[in-house]
N, C-alpha and C positions, 0 to 999 in steps of 0.2 A: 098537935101542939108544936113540930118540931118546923111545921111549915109556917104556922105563925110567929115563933120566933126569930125563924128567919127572914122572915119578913119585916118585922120590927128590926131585928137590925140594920136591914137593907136601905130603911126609909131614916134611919137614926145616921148612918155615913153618907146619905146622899145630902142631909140636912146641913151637917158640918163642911161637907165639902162645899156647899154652896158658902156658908156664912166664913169660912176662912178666909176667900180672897173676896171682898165688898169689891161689885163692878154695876155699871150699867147695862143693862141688857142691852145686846144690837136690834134694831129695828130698821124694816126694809123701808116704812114712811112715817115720816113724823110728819104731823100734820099740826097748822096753827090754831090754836083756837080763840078764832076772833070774837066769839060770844064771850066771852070773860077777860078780855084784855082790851082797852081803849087808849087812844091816845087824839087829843083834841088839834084837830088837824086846820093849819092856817095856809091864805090863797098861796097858790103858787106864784114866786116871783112876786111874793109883795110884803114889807113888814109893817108892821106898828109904827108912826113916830116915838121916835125915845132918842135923847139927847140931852145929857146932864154932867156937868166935871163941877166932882165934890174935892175939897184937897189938893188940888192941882191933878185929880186923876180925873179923866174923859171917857163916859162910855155911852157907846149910842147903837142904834140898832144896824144889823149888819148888815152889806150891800142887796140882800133881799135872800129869801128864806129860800131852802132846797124843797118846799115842799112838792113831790111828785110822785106820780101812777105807778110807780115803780113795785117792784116784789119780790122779795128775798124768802127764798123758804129753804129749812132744812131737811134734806133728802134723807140722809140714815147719819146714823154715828156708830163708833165700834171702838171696842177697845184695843190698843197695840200691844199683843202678847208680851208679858209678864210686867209690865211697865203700866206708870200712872197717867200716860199721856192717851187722849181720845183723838181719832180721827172724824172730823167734819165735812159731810157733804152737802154744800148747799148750793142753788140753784138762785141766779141775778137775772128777773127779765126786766128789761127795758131801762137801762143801766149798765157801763159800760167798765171793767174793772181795768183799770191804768194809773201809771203815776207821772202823767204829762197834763199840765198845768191850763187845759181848756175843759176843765169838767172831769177829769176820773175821777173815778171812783172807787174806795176800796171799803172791804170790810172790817168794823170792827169789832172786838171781841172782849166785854166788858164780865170779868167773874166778879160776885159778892162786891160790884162797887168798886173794884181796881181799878188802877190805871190798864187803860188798854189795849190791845195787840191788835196791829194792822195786818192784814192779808190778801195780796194783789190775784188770790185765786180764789178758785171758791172750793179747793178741797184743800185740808191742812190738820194737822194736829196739834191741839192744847193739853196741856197740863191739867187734869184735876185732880183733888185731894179727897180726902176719906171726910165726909158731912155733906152740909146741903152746900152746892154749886150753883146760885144762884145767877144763870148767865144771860146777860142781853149780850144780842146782835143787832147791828147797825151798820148801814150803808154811810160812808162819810165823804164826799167831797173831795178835791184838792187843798182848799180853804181851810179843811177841819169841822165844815157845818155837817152837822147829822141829817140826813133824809131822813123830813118827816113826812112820813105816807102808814096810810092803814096799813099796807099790807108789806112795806117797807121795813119792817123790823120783827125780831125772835124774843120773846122773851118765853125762860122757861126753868124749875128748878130740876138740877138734875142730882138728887142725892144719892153718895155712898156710901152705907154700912146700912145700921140700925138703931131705932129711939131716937131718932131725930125729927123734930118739931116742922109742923107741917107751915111751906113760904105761901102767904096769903098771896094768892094772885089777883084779887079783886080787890085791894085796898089802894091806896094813891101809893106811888113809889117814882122817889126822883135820883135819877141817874148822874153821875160828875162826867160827862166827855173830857172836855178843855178847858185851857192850857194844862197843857203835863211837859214834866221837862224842862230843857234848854230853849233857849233864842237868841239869834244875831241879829241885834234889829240897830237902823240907824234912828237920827233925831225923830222923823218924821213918822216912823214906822209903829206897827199896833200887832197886836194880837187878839186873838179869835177868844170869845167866853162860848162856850157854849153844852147844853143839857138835856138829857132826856125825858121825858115825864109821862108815864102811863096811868089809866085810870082817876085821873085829874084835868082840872081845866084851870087857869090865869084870871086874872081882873085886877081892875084895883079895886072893887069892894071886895073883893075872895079871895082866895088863895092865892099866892105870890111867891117868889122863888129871892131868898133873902142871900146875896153874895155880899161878902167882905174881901176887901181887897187890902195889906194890910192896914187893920180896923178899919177903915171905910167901908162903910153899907151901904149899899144900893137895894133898892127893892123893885122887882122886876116883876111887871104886870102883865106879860106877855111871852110868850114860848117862840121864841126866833136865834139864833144866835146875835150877840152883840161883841162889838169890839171894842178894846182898850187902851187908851193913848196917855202917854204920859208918866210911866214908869221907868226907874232909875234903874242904872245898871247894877247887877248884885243880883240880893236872892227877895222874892215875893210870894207869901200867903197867900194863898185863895181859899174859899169856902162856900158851901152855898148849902141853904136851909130850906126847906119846904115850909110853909109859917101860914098859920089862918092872918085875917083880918086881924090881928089883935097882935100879931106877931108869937103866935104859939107855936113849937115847933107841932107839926103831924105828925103823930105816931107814926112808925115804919123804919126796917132795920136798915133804911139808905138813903134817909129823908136830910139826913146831916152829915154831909161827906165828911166830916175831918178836914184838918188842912192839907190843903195840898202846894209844896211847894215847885216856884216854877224861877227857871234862873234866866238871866237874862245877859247877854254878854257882849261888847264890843264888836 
């Protein structure tokens, strides 16, 4: 009896001490899993025609899409003793990480739909919080366009504690990249729109990616990034909606970024 006991105790302090500090386990390989995550892949070096100014505002499709062969995967992750910050190691082939203005490329790092965090390396650590961490990764451009490629992007939820509600990884989910922030733009100058989108596809009978610019709608038939001309100096609204045919929002907890404001300056 006396070794049973202690034994029930032993597995009763091993329990709490796990459930006091909520972490993610380190893993030597994360592996993607591309049977449960799609994203509708367009030619490379080619976009859709789209060219429309509603309101004196201009937006048309961007000088051609990043879509390429490229492949970002995450190697392990680990936590930074006694802190809430994780370390990322992920691995860029065929793609080159730089911030000089003929094609680099960097990583970025988008939690729960935030704005988000660039990284010219591919090992670094990010902040997470105690719930579900809901985080894509993405290769981006110098321009700000997202590389779309199958095997170009991470998405994955990474939750800490307990009783927390399981992230559908197989449902549509649309992602806010761009504009975030400031701009110094002159008369002639534009900025980048651009978005992510897994487990969905575009049309204009189908699903569409609904941005307001402020209140102006556009309704976007096509997964490319687009640029925007025509915006005053000061502060601008963006938005963007994931919307059936009928203009219903899709269910999903990142389907309807909120607004995001972007300032624009002299």
């Amino acid at each position: 009896m006396k070794n049973l006991y202690f034994i029930a105790c032993s597995l009763l302090i091993m329990h709490l001490a796990c459930t006091s500090n909520p972490k993610i386990e380190s893993e030597d390989k994360l592996e993607q899993k591309e049977d449960t995550i799609e994203i509708a892949i367009i030619k490379e070096t080619e976009t859709e025609p789209f060219d429309t100014t509603i309101n004196g505002i201009r937006l048309y499709a961007g000088v051609g899409s990043v879509a390429k062969e490229v492949t970002l995967t995450l190697n392990a992750i680990k936590q930074e003793e006694s802190t809430n910050h994780y370390k990322f190691d992920f691995e860029v082939e065929d793609m080159e990480l730089s911030e000089n203005n003929n094609g680099g490329a960097s990583i970025h790092l988008i939690v729960n739909n935030g704005p988000y965090k660039s990284y010219l390396d591919t090992e670094f650590s990010a902040e997470l919080l105690e719930g579900n961490n809901v985080i894509l990764a993405i290769l981006s451009n110098d321009r700000g366009e997202s590389v779309k490629s199958a095997n170009g992007f991470l998405l994955r939820n990474m939750p800490i504690g307990e009783g927390l509600m399981e992230f559908d990884m197989h449902s549509p989910h649309l992602f806010y990249h761009s504009p975030m922030g400031e701009y110094t733009l002159g008369k002639e100058e534009k900025i980048v729109v651009d978005f992510y989108l897994v487990n969905d596809s575009l049309s204009h009978k189908g699903h569409q990616v609904e941005l307001t610019i402020d209140g102006t709608k556009f309704n976007l038939p096509f997964w490319q990034s687009y640029w925007v001309e025509g915006l005053d100096i000061g502060n601008h609204n963006f938005r963007i909606r994931l919307v059936d045919q009928e203009g219903k929002l899709i269910p999903g907890p990142f389907n309807d970024s909120g607004i995001r404001r972007v300032t624009i300056k002299n």
